[in-house]
N, C-alpha and C positions, 0 to 999 in steps of 0.2 A: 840295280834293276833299271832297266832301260825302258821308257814309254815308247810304244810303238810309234811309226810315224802315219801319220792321218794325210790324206791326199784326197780331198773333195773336190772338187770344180764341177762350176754351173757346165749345163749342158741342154742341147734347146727339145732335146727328144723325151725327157725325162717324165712332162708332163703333159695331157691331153691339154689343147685347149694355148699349148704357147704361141703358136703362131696368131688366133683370133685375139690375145691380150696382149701383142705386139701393134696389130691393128687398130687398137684400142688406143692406146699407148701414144702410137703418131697422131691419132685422130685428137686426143691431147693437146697435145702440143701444135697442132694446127689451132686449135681452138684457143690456145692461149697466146697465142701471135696473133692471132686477130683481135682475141680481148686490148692486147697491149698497144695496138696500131691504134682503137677507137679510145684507150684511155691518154693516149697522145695528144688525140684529135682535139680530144674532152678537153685534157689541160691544159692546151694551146688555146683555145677559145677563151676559159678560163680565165685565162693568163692577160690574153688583150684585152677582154671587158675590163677585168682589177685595173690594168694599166690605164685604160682610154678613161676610164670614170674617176680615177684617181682613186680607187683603194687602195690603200697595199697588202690588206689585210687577204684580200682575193687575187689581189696578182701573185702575191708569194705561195698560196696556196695552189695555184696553174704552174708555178715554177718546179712546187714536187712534184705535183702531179705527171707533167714531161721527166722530171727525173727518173721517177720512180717506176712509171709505166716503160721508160725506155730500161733501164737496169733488169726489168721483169722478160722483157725480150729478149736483151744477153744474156738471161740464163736459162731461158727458154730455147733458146738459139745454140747456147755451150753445152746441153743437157747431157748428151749421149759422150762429149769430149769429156767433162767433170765426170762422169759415172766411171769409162774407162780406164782414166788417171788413177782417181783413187782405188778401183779392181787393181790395176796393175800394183800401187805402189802396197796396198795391202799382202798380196800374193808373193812378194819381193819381201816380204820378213819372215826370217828364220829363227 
């Protein structure tokens, strides 16, 4: 006995409302590039105070802080590329 084959795919008409949660969506991701530019800003300051006063304990903490707010960006920034990849490489198994 043979399981039928199933063939779903997203589609952008299917539901009311996808275009306004598209809108949404980028509105997002504007918002969190901007978060990520001021958590830059933040741990760059951070960073120099720990340095200039001789912490380390606050410098290294300004250190992730620029890590982590910049990491937050590239995948803020890869969003829509990571989505696609994994759609496509999912849809590619049989």
């Amino acid at each position: 006995m043979a399981l039928p084959a199933i063939d779903i795919r997203p589609n952008s008409s299917g539901l009311p409302g996808i275009q306004a949660l598209s809108e949404i969506v980028g509105a997002l991701l504007t918002f969190g590039l901007v978060a990520s530019v001021a958590g830059v800003a933040l741990s760059a300051i951070t960073w120099a105070i720990g340095s200039n006063s001789s912490n380390p304990h606050l410098a290294g903490r300004g250190k992730t802080g620029v890590i982590v707010a910049a990491a937050a960006a590239m995948l803020i920034g890869a969003a829509n590329t990571l989505v696609t990849f994994f759609t496509n490489a999912g849809a590619s198994i049989r």
